[in-house]
C-alpha positions as CSV (number, residue, x, y, z in Angstrom):
1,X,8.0,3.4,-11.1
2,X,8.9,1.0,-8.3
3,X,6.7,0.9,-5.2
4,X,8.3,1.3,-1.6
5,X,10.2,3.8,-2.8
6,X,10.3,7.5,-2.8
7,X,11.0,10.1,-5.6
8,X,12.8,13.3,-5.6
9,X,11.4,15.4,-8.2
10,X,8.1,17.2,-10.2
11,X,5.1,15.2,-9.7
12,X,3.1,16.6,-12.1
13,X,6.0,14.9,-14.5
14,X,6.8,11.6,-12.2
15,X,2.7,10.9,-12.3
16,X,3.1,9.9,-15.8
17,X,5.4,7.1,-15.0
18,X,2.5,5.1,-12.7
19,X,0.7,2.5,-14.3
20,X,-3.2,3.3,-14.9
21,X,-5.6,1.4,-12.6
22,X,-2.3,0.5,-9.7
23,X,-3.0,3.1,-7.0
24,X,-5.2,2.3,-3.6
25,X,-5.4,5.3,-1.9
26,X,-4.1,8.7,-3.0
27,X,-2.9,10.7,0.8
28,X,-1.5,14.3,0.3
29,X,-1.1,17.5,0.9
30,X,-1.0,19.8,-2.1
31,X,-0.2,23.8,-2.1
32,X,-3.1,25.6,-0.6
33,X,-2.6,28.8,-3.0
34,X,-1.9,30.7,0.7
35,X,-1.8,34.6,-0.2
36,X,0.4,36.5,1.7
37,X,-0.3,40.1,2.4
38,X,0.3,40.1,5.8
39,X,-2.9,41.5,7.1
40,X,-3.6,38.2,8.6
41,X,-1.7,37.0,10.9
42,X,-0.2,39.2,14.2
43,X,3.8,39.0,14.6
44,X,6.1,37.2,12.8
45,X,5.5,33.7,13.5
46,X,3.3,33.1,10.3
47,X,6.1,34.5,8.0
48,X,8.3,30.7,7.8
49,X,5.9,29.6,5.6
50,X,5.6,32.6,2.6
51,X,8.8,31.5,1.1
52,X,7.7,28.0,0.3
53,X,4.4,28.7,-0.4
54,X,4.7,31.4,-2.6
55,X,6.9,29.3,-5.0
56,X,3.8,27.0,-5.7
57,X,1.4,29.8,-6.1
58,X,0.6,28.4,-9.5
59,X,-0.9,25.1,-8.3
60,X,-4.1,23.9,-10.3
61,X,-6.3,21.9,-7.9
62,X,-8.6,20.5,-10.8
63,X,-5.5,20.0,-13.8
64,X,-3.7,17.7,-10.6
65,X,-6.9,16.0,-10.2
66,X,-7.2,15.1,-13.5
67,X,-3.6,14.1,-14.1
68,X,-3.9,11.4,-11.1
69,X,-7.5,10.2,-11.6
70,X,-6.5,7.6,-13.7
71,X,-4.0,6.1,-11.8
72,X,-5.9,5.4,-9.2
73,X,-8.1,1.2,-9.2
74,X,-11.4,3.5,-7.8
75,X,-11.0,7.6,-6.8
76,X,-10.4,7.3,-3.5
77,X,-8.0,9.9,-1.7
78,X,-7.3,12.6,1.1
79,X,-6.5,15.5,0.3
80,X,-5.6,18.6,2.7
81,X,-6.4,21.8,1.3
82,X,-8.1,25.4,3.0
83,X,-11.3,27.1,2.9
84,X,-9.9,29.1,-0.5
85,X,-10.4,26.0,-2.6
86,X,-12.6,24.3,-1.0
87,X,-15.6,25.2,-3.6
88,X,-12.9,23.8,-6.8
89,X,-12.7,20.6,-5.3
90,X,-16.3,20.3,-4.6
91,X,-17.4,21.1,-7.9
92,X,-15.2,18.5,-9.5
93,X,-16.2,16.4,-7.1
94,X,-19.7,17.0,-8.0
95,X,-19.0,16.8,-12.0
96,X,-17.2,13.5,-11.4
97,X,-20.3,11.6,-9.4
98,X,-18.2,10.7,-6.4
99,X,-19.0,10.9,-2.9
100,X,-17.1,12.9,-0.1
101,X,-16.9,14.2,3.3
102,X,-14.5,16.7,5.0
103,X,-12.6,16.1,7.7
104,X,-11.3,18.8,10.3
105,X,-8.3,19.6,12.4
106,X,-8.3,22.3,15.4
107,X,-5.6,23.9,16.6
108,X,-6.2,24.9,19.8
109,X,-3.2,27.2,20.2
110,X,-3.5,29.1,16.7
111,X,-1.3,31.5,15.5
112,X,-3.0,35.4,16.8
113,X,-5.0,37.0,14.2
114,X,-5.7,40.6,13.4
115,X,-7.3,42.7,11.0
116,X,-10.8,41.3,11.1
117,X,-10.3,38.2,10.5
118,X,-10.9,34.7,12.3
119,X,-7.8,32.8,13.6
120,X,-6.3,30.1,11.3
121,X,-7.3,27.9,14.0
122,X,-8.6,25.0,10.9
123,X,-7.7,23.0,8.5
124,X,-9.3,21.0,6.0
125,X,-9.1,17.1,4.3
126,X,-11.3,16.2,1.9
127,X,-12.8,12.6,1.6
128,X,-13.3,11.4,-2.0
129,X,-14.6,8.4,-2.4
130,X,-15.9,6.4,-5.9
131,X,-17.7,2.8,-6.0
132,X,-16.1,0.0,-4.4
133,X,-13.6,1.8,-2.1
134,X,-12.3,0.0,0.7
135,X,-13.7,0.8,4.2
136,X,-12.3,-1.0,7.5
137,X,-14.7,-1.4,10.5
138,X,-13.9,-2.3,13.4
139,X,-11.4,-0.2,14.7
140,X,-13.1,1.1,17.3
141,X,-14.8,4.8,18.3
142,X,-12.3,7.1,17.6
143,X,-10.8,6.2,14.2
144,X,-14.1,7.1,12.7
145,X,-14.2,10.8,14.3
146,X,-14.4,13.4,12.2
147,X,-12.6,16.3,13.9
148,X,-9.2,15.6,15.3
149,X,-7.6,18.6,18.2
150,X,-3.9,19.1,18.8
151,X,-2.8,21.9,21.2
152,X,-0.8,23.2,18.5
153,X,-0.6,24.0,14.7
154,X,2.0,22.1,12.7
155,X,4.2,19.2,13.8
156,X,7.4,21.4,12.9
157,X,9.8,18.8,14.3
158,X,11.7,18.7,10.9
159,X,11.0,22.0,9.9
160,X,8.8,21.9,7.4
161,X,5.8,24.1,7.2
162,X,2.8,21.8,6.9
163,X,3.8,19.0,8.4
164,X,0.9,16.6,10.1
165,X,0.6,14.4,12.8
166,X,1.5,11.1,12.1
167,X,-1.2,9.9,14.5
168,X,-3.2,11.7,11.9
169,X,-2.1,10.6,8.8
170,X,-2.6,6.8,10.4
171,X,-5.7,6.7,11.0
172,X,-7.2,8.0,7.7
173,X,-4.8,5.4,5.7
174,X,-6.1,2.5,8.5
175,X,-9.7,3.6,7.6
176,X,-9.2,3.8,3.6
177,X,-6.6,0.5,3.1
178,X,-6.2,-2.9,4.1
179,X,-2.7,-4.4,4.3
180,X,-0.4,-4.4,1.6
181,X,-2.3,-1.7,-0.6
182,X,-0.9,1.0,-2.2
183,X,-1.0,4.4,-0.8
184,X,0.7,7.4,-3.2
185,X,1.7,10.6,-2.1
186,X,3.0,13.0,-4.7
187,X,3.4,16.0,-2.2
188,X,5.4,14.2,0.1
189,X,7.0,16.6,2.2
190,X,9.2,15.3,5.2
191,X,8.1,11.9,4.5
192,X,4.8,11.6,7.0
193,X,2.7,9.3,4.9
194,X,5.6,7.1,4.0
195,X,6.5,6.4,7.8
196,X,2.6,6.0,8.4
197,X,2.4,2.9,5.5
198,X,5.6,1.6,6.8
199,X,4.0,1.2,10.1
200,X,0.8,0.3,9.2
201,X,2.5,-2.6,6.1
202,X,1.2,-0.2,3.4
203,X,2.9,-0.3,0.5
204,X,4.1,3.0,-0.7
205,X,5.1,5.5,-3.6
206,X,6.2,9.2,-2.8
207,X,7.1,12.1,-4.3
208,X,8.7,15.7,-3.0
209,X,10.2,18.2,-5.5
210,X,12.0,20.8,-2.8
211,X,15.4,19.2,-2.0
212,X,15.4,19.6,1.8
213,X,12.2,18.1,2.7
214,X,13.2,15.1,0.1
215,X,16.3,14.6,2.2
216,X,14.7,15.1,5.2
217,X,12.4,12.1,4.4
218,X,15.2,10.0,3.4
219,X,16.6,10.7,6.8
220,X,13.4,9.4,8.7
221,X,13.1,6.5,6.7
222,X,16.7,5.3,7.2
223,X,16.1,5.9,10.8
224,X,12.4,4.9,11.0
225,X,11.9,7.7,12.9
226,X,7.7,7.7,13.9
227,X,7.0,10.9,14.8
């Protein structure tokens, strides 16, 4: 599998295909196992994201783990996930002897709630980190925050449901990767990571299986579109 490049397709298959012991940093954003019974969330607005969501229902947090562990030089990765599997990644985590942190994002415009329930005004990124990761200092203050604030929830500028900020996505990768290392991300989405290792001289592989959102990332990357 060539690097600087992106892949249309299943990950769980294309994973295979990277050599053992070539990956830097793994960056994604794997399906959250979101159930939808609409007791949640007040309105309509939530209900753009049950379609896509739904279709990976299935996802094994700790089989994916596995299956990319040895492709990576040290474990060392972001990974986005919600309070629902929170405890499955901790206790691999845990089992495996590595060391994490969790990172935050608040939304301070959240979609309403009802029902009893909080708002989905959160999300979460896990930190996992083995021996002999890289770290950058020296970047000053607020690269080294822990909770990052936008006014609102997803960047939904190319439609897709879970899109982050690229400011976001930048500063973890600046943190966790020095130039030219390579940064995977086998949930690729619109293409947010790719654009942020462009920027930052990463070197790159990504994946996306849905169609639309694989285009959508060839799109931005033909127009180096940074947003």
């Amino acid at each position: 599998m060539e690097t600087n490049k992106i892949y249309h397709g299943d990950c769980l298959e294309l994973i295979k295909e990277i050599p053992d012991k070539s990956i830097d940093l793994l960056y994604t954003d794997p399906p959250y196992n979101q159930e939808f019974s609409g007791g949640g969330s007040c309105g309509h607005s939530y209900d753009y994201r049950k379609e896509e969501m739904v279709k990976l229902s299935s996802f094994d947090p700790i089989s994916f783990l596995e299956l990319v562990k040895p492709k990576l030089k040290n474990f060392h990765a972001y990974i986005w996930t919600n309070k629902g599997l929170l405890r499955e990644y901790l206790n691999w985590i845990n089992d495996n002897g590595f060391s994490f942190d969790i990172l935050i994002w608040v939304k301070k415009s959240p979609i309403p709630a009802c029902n009893h329930k909080y708002l989905s005004d959160v999300e979460y990124c896990i930190f996992i980190r083995g021996k002999d990761c890289h770290w950058t200092t020296g970047l000053g203050y607020e690269k080294y925050k822990k909770v990052m604030t936008t006014e609102k929830g997803a960047n939904n500028t190319y439609g897709h449901p879970t899109q982050k900020y690229l400011w976001m996505v930048k500063k973890m990768i600046e943190v966790s990767t020095k130039k030219g290392d390579l940064v995977f991300d086998p949930f690729m989405g619109s293409g947010t990571t790719i654009l942020a290792c462009k920027e930052l001289q990463r070197n790159y592989i990504g994946i996306e299986l849905e169609t639309k959102y694989f285009e959508m990332a060839q799109s931005r990357l033909r127009q180096d579109v940074l947003l």
